[in-house]
C-alpha positions in Angstrom: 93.2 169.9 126.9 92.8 167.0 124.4 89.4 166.7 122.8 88.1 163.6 124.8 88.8 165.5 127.7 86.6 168.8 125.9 84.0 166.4 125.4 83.8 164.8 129.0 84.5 167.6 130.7 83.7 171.0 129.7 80.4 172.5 130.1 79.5 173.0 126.9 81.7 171.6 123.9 79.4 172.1 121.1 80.1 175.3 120.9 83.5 173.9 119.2 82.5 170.8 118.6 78.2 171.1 117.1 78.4 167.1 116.5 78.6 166.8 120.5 74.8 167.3 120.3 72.1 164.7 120.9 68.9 165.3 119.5 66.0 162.9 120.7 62.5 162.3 118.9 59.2 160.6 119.7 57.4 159.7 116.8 53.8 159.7 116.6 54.0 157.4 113.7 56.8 156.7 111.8 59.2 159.5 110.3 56.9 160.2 107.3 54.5 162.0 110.0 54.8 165.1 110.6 53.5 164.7 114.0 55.6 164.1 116.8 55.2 163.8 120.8 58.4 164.9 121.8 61.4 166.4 120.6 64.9 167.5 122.4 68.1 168.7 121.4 70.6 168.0 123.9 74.2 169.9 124.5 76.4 169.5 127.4 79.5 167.8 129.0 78.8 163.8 127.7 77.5 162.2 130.3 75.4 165.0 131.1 73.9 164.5 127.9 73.5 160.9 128.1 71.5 161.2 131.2 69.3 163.7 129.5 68.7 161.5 127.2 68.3 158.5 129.1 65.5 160.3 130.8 64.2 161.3 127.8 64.1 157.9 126.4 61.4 157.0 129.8 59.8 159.5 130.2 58.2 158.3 126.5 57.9 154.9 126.9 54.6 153.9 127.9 54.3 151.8 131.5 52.6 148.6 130.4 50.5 146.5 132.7 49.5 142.7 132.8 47.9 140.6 136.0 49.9 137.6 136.8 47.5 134.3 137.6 49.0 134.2 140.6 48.7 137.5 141.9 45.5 140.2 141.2 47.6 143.1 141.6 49.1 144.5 138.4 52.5 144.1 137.1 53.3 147.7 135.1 56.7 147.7 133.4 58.8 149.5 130.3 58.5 148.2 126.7 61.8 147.3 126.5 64.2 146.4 129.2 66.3 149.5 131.4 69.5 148.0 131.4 69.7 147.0 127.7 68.6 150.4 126.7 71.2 152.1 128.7 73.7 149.7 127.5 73.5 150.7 124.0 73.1 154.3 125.1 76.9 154.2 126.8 77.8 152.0 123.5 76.4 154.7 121.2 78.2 157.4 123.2 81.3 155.9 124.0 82.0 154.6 120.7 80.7 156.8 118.1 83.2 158.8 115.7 83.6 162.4 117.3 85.8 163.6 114.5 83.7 164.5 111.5 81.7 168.0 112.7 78.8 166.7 110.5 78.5 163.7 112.3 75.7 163.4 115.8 74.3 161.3 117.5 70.4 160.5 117.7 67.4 158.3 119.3 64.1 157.8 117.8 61.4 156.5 119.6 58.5 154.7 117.4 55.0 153.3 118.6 57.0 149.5 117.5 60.8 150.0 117.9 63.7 152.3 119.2 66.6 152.9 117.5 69.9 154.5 118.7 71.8 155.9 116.1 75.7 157.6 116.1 78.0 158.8 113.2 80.8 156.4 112.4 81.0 152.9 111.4 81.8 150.0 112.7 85.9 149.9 114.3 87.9 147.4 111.7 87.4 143.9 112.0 83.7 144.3 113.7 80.8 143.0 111.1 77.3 142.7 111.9 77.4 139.0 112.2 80.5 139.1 114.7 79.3 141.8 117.4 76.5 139.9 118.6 78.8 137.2 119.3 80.0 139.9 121.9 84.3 139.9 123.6 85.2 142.5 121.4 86.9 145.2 122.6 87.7 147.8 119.8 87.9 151.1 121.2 87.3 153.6 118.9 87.5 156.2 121.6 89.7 154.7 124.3 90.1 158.0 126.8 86.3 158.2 126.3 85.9 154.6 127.5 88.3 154.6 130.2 86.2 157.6 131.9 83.1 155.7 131.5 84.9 152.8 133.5 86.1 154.2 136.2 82.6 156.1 136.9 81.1 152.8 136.2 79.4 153.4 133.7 80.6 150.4 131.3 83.1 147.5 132.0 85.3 147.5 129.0 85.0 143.4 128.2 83.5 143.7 125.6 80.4 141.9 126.4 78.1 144.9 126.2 76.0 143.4 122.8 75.6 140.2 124.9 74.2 142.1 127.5 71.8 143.5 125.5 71.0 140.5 123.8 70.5 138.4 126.7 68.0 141.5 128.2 65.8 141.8 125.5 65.9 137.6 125.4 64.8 137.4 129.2 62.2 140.4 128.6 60.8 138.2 125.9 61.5 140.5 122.9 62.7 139.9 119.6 66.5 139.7 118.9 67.8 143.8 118.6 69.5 144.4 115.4 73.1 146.4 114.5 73.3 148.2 111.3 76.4 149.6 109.9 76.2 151.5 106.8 79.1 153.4 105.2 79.0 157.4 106.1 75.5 156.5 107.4 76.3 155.4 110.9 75.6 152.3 112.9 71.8 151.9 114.3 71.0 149.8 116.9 67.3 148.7 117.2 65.1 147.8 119.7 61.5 146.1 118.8 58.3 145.6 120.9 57.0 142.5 121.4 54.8 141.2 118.4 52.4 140.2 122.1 50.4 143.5 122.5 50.0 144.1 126.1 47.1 146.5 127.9 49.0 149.7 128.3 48.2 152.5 130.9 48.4 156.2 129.5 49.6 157.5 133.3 53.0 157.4 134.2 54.1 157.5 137.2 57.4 159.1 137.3 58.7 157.7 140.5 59.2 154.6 138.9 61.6 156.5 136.4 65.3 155.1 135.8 67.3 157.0 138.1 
């Protein structure tokens, strides 16, 4: 058994590998507080976890609403776009480094932004400035990433930071921002729009992500 295939497949492979698990905050502030809405720590196969997490990440998001001038129904709708977040969810999972047991993986979920944060730094060659150009196809984990290709979960050309920069574009955000920092990790965040819309404190779960 190799260790991407412990990680994919077996039911629980933090119990030889602790830096498997996700853990997942909402923030009733900003970290200073020491009040929070939510908080999970997440163990499992991978992409059980990531779709623990994934839920997690909606089911504290706010639906938003707005009227359209040409409709008087109400439009309600996430803060940030579903597919970008779920794109740099796979990114963060796929790519991270699994080989340091002090390393994890985290989200954090603040009233303004998201961030998505995983151990490791960025693969050799990949700067700040060039992954937002997107077509770059450094696998750090390439067993990992073939898996999460063939259940569709990612396509493997490189063109997932585009993605996620065209989203947020098209959703009206500002531009998301990479950070790598040596033995820090690489965070990716999301930020609201600085155009505060009306925002509903029901959610209605049936409009949940699947």
């Amino acid at each position: 058994l190799t260790n991407a295939g412990d990680v994919i497949f077996t039911k629980n492979p933090s119990k030889r590998k602790p830096q498997t698990r996700v853990k997942a905050v909402c923030f009733n502030t900003d970290k200073t507080d020491d009040n929070y809405i939510d908080m999970k720590s997440f163990e499992g196969s991978l992409f059980e976890v990531f779709e623990d997490v994934y839920n997690f990440i909606f089911r504290n998001l706010p639906l938003e609403q707005k009227f359209s001038d040409k409709s008087s129904k109400r439009k309600e709708f996430y803060p940030y776009p579903i597919k970008a977040i779920r794109e740099g969810l796979v990114n963060a999972f796929v790519h991270r480094d699994y080989s340091s047991f002090s390393g994890s993986l985290s989200v954090s979920i603040y009233p303004e932004r998201l961030e998505i944060w995983n151990y490791g730094e960025f693969p050799e060659g990949v700067t700040t400035d060039n992954i937002s150009e997107g077509t770059i196809t450094v696998l750090r984990n390439p067993d990992i990433a073939h898996v999460a290709y063939l259940m569709e979960q990612m396509e493997k050309l490189g063109r997932g930071c585009l993605l996620i920069q065209k989203a947020c574009d098209e959703y009206g955000l500002p531009k998301p921002e990479w950070k790598s920092e040596k033995n820090k990790g690489v965070t990716l965040t999301f930020f609201k729009s600085p155009i505060k819309n009306q925002s509903t404190p029901q959610v209605n779960f049936s409009d949940t992500p699947q």
